[in-house]
C-alpha positions in Angstrom: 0.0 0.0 0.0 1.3 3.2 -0.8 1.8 5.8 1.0 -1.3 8.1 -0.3 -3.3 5.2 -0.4 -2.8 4.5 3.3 -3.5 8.5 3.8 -7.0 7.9 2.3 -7.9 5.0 4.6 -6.7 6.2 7.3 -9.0 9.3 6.9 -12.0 6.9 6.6 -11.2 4.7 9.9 -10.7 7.5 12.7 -11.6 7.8 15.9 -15.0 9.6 17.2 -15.0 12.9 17.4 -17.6 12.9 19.5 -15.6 14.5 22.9 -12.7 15.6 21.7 -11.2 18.8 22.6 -10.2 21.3 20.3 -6.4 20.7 19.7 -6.7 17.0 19.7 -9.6 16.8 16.9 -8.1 19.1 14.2 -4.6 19.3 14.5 -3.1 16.1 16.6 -5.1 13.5 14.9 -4.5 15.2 11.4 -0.6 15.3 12.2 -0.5 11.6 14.0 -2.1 10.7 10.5 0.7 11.7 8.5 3.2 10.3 11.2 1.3 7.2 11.2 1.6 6.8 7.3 5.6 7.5 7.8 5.4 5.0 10.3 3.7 2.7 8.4 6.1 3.0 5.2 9.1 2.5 7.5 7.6 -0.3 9.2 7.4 0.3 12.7 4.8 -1.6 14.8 2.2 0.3 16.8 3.9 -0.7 19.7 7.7 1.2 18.3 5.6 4.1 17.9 4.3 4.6 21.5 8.1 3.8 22.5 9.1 6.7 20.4 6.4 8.7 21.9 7.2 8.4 25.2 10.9 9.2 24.3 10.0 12.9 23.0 7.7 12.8 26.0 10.2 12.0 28.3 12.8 14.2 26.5 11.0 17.4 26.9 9.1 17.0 30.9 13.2 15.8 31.8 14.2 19.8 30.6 11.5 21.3 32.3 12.6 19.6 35.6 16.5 19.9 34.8 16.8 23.5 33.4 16.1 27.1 34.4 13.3 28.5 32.8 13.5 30.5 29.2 11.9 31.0 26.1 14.3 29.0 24.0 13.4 26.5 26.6 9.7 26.9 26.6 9.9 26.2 22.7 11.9 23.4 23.0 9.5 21.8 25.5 6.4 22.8 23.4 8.0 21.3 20.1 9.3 18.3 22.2 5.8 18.0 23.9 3.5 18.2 20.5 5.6 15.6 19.0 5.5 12.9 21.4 1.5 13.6 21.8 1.1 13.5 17.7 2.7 10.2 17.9 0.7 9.2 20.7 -1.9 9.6 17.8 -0.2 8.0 15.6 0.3 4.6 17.2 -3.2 3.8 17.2 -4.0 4.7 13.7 -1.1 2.6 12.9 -2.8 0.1 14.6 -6.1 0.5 12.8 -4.5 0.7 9.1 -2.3 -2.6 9.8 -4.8 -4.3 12.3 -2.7 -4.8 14.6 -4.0 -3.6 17.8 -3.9 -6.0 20.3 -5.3 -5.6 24.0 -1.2 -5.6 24.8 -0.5 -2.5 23.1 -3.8 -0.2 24.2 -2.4 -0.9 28.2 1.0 0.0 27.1 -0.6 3.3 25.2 -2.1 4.2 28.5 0.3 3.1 30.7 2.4 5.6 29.2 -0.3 7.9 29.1 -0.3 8.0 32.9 3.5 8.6 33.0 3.1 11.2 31.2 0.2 13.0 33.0 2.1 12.1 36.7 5.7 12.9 35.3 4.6 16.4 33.9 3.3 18.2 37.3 5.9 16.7 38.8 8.7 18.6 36.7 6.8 21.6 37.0 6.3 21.3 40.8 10.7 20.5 40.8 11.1 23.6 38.7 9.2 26.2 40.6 11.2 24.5 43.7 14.0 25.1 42.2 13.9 28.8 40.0 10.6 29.5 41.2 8.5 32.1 39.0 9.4 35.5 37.8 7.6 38.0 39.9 6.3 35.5 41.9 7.1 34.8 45.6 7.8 30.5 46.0 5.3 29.6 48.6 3.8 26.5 49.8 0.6 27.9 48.1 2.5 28.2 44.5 3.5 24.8 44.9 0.4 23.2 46.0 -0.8 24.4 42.4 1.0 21.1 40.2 -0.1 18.7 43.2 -3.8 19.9 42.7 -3.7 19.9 38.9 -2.0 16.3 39.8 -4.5 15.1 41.4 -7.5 16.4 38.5 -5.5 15.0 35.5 -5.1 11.4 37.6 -8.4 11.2 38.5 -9.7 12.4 35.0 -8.3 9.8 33.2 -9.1 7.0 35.6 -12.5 8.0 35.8 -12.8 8.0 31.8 -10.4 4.8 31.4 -12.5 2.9 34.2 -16.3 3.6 32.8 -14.7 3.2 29.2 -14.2 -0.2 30.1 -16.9 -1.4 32.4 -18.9 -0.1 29.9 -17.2 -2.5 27.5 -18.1 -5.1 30.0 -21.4 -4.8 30.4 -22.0 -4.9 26.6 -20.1 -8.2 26.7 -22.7 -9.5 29.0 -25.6 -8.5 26.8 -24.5 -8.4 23.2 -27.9 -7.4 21.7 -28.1 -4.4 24.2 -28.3 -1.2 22.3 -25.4 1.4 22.1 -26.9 4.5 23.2 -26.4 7.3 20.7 -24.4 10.2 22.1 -25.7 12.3 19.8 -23.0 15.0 17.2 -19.8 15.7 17.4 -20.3 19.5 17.6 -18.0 22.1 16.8 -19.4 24.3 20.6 -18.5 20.8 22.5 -14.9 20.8 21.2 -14.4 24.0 22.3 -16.3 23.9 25.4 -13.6 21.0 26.3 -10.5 22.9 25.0 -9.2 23.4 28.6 -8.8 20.2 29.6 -7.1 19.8 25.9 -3.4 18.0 26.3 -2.7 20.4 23.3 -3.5 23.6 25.4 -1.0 22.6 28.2 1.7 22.3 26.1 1.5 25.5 23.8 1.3 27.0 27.2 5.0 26.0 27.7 5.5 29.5 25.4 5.2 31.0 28.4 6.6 28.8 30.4 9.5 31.7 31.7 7.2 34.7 31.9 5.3 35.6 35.3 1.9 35.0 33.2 2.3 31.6 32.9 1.4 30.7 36.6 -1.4 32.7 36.3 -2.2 30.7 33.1 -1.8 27.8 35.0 -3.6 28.5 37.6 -7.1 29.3 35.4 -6.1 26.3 33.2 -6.4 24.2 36.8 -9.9 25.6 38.1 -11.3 25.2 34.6 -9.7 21.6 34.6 -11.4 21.1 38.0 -15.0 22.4 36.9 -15.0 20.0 33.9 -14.2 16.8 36.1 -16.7 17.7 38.1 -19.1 17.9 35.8 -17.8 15.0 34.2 -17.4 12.2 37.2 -21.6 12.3 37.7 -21.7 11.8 33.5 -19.7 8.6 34.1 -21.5 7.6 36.9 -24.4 7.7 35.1 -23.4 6.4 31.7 -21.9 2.8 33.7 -25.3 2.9 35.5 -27.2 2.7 32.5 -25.0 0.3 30.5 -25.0 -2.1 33.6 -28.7 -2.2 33.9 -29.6 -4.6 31.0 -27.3 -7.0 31.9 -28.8 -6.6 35.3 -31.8 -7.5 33.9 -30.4 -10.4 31.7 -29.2 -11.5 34.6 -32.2 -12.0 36.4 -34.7 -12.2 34.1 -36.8 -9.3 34.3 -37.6 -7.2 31.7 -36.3 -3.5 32.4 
């Protein structure tokens, strides 16, 4: 297959948009395409790709933990950053063009996933330790701020990773259960989601050695905060109602 020709199918076999922020729905999944058709040419498994991945990852949290803050830093971070989370794109459309996705390489994709969500507060919370922020006083209160966003980003993703798949499970149990319609993927609820957009977080590494950024940061977290919130009852409530038929099933009573 060349390589155009695996352009076009990927375009047909892509993800829902149905969810996705902003960043992630028209300009990561469009670049993890093209990465994913390199990929594919040079014949890299899905599995080499999330390894490269988490090396630019890796590469660019490891500055922000290691080295003062600067501009030409902030840009090497953001470049370093968009890379590795393109290629975390394009692993699974690798996946879906070669069909070789395997249950093995979707825990590896999120185990890495969660490295990178834990390791990236981290470096931040080391850096402001260390250089603090310009114009800003290092206080406890300043460096409360990564262990809060911490603490939203890891309980974000296990709340969505966790429903996601009992969810799975409780269609398993009832296969003829229908799959409730979520209704479009609008342009408003892309948007509406853009804070808690992976792509936001690291163009804000622009900024990353100017006293706006903690500021930044700080409305980035509260927003973050507001969206989980309004998010964990969702979840709640979409398990709930996937359970319920096999419930039913189960015992024999119609719902």
């Amino acid at each position: 297959m060349g390589a155009a020709q695996a352009y076009q199918s990927l375009a047909t076999a892509q993800k829902t948009a149905f969810g996705a922020p902003a960043y992630s729905r028209w300009v990561n999944r469009p670049l993890g395409r093209v990465l994913a058709v390199a990929a594919y040419r040079a014949g890299m498994s899905p599995n080499q790709v999330t390894l490269v991945s988490a090396a630019f990852t890796a590469s660019g949290i490891a500055c922000i933990a290691a080295l003062p803050p600067s501009f030409s830093l902030g840009l090497a971070v953001t470049v370093l950053l968009a890379l590795g989370y393109a290629l975390d794109s394009a692993d699974g459309q690798l996946a879906r063009l070669t069909g070789l996705g395997r249950p093995s390489g979707e825990w590896l994709d999120h185990t890495v996933d969660m490295a990178k969500i834990c390791t990236l507060q981290g470096a931040i919370l080391l850096s402001w330790f260390q250089w603090g922020r310009p114009g800003l006083e290092t206080s406890a209160g300043l460096l409360l701020l990564p262990l809060a966003f911490l603490t939203v980003n890891v309980l974000a993703f296990f709340g969505w990773l966790l429903s996601d798949l009992l969810i799975r499970v409780a269609r398993a149990r009832t296969p003829g259960a229908p799959v409730p319609d979520r209704g479009p993927a609008t342009i408003l609820r892309s948007l509406l989601r853009t804070p808690s957009d992976y792509g936001l977080m690291l163009l804000s590494f622009l900024l990353w050695s100017t006293t706006v950024y903690a500021y930044w940061y700080t409305a980035l977290l509260a927003a973050n905060a507001l969206i989980l919130a309004l998010a964990l009852p969702t979840w709640f409530g979409q398990v709930r109602r996937a359970e319920a038929p096999a419930e039913h099933a189960a015992t024999g009573v119609a719902p």
